[in-house]
Every structure is written in structure tokens, then in C-alpha cells.
Phi, psi and omega in degrees: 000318186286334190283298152350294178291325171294323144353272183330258196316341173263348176300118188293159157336277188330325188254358164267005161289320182280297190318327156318267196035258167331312196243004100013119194259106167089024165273148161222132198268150175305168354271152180250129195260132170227139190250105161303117177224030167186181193299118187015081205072003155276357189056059159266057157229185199200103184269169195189151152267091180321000188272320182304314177302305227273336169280333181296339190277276186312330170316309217251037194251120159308169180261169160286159208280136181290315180188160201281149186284116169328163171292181193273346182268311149310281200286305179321318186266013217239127182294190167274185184279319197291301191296357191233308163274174172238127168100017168319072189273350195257285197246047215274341177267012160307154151288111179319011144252002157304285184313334156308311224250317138337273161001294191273338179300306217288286169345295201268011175247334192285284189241041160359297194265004202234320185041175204343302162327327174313329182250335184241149175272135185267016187256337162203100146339305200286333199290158196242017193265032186270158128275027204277299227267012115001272172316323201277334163303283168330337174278327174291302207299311222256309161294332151290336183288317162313313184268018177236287205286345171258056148338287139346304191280277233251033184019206183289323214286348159053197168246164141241223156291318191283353175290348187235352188273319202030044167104003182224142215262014194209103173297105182337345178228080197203151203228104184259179184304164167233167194257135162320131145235156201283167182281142176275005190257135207272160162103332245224095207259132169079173198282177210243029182020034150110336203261174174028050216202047189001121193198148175271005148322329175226042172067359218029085158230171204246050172277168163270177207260054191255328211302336178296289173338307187270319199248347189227357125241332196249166181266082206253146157335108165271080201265102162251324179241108200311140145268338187236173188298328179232149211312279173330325180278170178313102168101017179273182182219136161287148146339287179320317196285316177266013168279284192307317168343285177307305190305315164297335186274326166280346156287328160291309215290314185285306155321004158198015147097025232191162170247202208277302201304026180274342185226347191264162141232114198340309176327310178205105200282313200291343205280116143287348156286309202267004167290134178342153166301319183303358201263344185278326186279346145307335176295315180279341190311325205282335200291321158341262227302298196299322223268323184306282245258350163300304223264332215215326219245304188296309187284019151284328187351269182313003165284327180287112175327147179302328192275016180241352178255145248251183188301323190258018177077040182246158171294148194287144178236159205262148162229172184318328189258029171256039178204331203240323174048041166107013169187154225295344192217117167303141192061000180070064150080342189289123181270138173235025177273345190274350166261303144265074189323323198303352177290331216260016200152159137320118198308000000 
């Protein structure tokens, strides 16, 4: 340590600056673009780093349309899907060159490099023994339940498989359960409840990593400030509840890329007359998120091979940003139902 410190003391200001840098969590070098979005001396802005955007930009791009959707006169005359192929349980009311032509989109958004085998046995299309292609039914289904009942959420630009897959048969932003662990700090005794413990979950803060559990399946209060004097009474807040609380609000915040005012308003964080319009559509988004992963996501557990299931053996689950993937609008808002309609809804 004293051969360090003399290091130190003959090393100029500059250069133990750059060694900061490096070791540094979460730097970011100038210039930073901040967007004013209330009033003057409210801290009502939303900073952004152009380097960052400008990568987020090429991150977000639709793909191009696998081949233009027949006319509308060609498909009224067109047989189903059903009549022609067998065991078609999902998307058998299609006109089989709609349903062909999905096939192939669904390939270059899921599974690209694995294709058409990812889901099927290609020695009979029709056999159910794959389980990918289980899922993959339940996944058409779960997408129409975004674009018919969430509205709310996800307004006409709706989802299809590529907002959350981009080209990977597993989407980068899915989430399991953690296994209790003990404090990694020596001297430091009993489990470490989830806390203090770098997790992308929480942003890597040292909130807990619980917050997905209580709020993105189960429905717990999101409480930061008590209404009532004590915990226990009507309208109170736990410690706890505002620990998770933070911890969701930094995963949402990181999870599209935006700061608290994106939804917040300084003045009253907690106040909804004074809040953004985004603040409402964040509200149904989480109720979304709890609706997915009860309905679609949880009752699969046992389709999955073990080895696709999390330490404690729950099935991977979607949070906000297996979808938003780091910005405010999935895709910056660009809709692909108007290229597959067949997406927008049940045939």
C-alpha cells in the first residue's frame, strides 16, 4: 500500500483522473443532451447521452417485410390454412398464403439460424413433440392479448414476436426467481434478503432484487410514501414496500432509457393530476406485465426442458424491458401490425 501511494503522489492530476475512469461505475464523459420538460428550476429534464441514442437507433430498426402481403381479393379466395395443412390449432383460419408467409416472418424474428426445425420436426410439420412449438403457440396467443386487451399500454402500434425476440429464440431481457443468498462480506452472518448485491434488476443498486416478484407477478402495493401513520393501518407503506418500490422504478427507468420525469412530476412525485400522460401508460404497462406472466408465461413452467428453467425452477419471465429494450417506445414507436395484420388479433 505505501509503494501505491507514493505511485499516487508522483502521478499528475490527469492521469489519476483517467484511472478514476476506468474504475468508475457508470460514467458517462460529456457533453450530455438534457431536454427541458417543465418548468424552470423544477429539475423537470431528461438527460440523454447522443452516443448512446445514436447506438439505440441502429438497436431499433424494423426489419424488412419478408414479401408483400397479398391482395385482399387473393386471400378471400384463398383456402385456410386448416384445410390444407394438419394440426393447425392456432392459426388454422388464416388463408394459407397469409399463414405461409407469418411462418416465414416468425423464422427470421425467432430463430433465423435454427429455422423452420426450431419448432418442427421437419420429417412431419404436424408432430407436437418439439416443446418449442407449444410455446410458440401460446406466444401467437399472448400476442394477440397485447394488441386486443392492452390497448391502454400498447395504443394502435401494438407488438408482434420481433419486439421482444430481435433474431433470438430466447429474448435478452427475461427474468427468474434468485435463489436466497448469504452476505458475500466476511463477518457478515444470515441471508442478505435480496439487497446490497449488484443485480440488473435493480439497476445494480443495492435495492432489492425482489421487486419483479411482488410487482410483475404478484400484485402488491406500490407504495413510497405512507398515507396512513403506521405501517399496519389502511394506506400505510412498509420500508420494505418502498425499497421495492425504488427498485422497480429503477428498472423501469433503465428499462426505457428515460429518467423519473419521464413520468413523474417534481413538485409531487406521488400526485397523478400533476403527472405526464406516460405515467398512466406505465400503470397499465405493469398490470400488462403481471397479466402476461400469470396467464401465458407461469402455466408453461412444466413445457420446459429443465434446462431452460431458472436455479429455482420457475420459467423465464418478461419485465418491462423485454420489450422496450432501453427506450421509451419499443422500436421508437414504429408499428409492424400493419405489415402482419394477422398479429393484431385472433383470425
Amino acid at each position: 500500500m505505501k509503494n501505491i501511494a507514493i505511485v499516487a503522489a508522483l502521478l499528475p492530476f490527469g492521469a489519476l483522473l483517467v484511472i478514476a475512469f476506468f474504475f468508475t461505475v457508470g460514467w458517462e464523459r460529456p457533453p450530455i443532451d438534457v431536454q427541458q420538460v417543465g418548468y424552470r428550476g423544477t429539475g423537470m429534464e431528461e438527460p440523454n447521452n447522443p452516443r448512446e441514442q445514436a447506438k439505440l437507433v441502429a438497436l431499433n430498426q424494423i426489419p424488412p417485410e419478408i414479401y408483400p402481403l397479398d391482395s385482399p381479393a387473393d386471400l378471400a379466395s384463398a383456402p385456410k390454412a386448416r384445410e390444407i395443412y394438419e394440426n393447425v390449432q392456432v392459426l388454422g383460419g388464416l388463408p394459407e398464403p397469409q399463414f405461409t408467409r407469418l411462418m416465414a416472418a416468425i423464422t427470421e424474428w425467432v430463430a433465423p439460424e435454427e429455422g423452420c426445425g426450431y419448432c418442427h420436426n421437419l420429417d412431419n410439420l404436424a408432430d407436437d413433440s418439439l416443446y418449442t412449438k407449444t410455446v410458440s403457440r401460446r406466444m401467437i396467443q399472448m400476442t394477440w392479448n397485447i394488441n386486443t386487451d392492452w390497448q391502454d399500454h400498447v395504443k394502435e402500434t401494438g407488438v408482434t414476436c420481433y419486439t421482444c425476440h430481435r433474431g433470438n429464440p430466447v429474448p435478452e431481457n427475461i427474468w427468474f426467481k434468485d435463489k436466497p443468498q448469504r452476505f458475500a462480506s466476511a463477518g457478515m452472518l444470515g441471508w442478505n434478503d435480496g439487497q446490497n448485491r449488484p443485480s440488473e434488476k435493480s439497476a445494480y443498486t443495492s435495492l432489492p432484487v425482489t421487486a419483479f416478484e411482488a410487482y410483475l407477478v404478484g400484485d402488491a402495493p406500490i407504495r413510497v410514501q405512507a398515507t396512513a401513520a403506521l405501517p399496519t393501518t389502511e394506506g400505510g407503506s412498509t420500508i420494505r414496500q418502498t425499497e421495492e418500490t425504488y427498485g422497480l422504478m429503477m428498472h423501469m427507468s433503465d428499462g426505457l432509457g428515460v429518467g423519473c420525469t419521464y413520468c413523474h412530476n417534481t413538485q409531487a412525485f406521488g400526485s397523478w393530476e400533476l403527472s405526464p400522460p406516460p405515467r398512466q401508460t406505465a400503470w397499465h404497462g405493469i398490470r400488462m406485465v403481471q397479466d402476461l406472466n400469470g396467464s401465458y408465461l407461469l402455466p408453461l413452467t412444466d413445457t420446459f426442458p429443465p434446462e431452460r428453467l431458472g436455479p429455482t425452477g420457475d420459467v423465464a419471465k418478461a419485465n418491462c424491458a423485454t420489450c422496450h429494450q432501453g427506450v421509451f417506445k419499443p422500436l421508437y414507436g414504429a408499428s409492424m401490425l400493419d405489415q402482419y395484420p394477422s398479429l393484431s388479433g385472433a383470425p
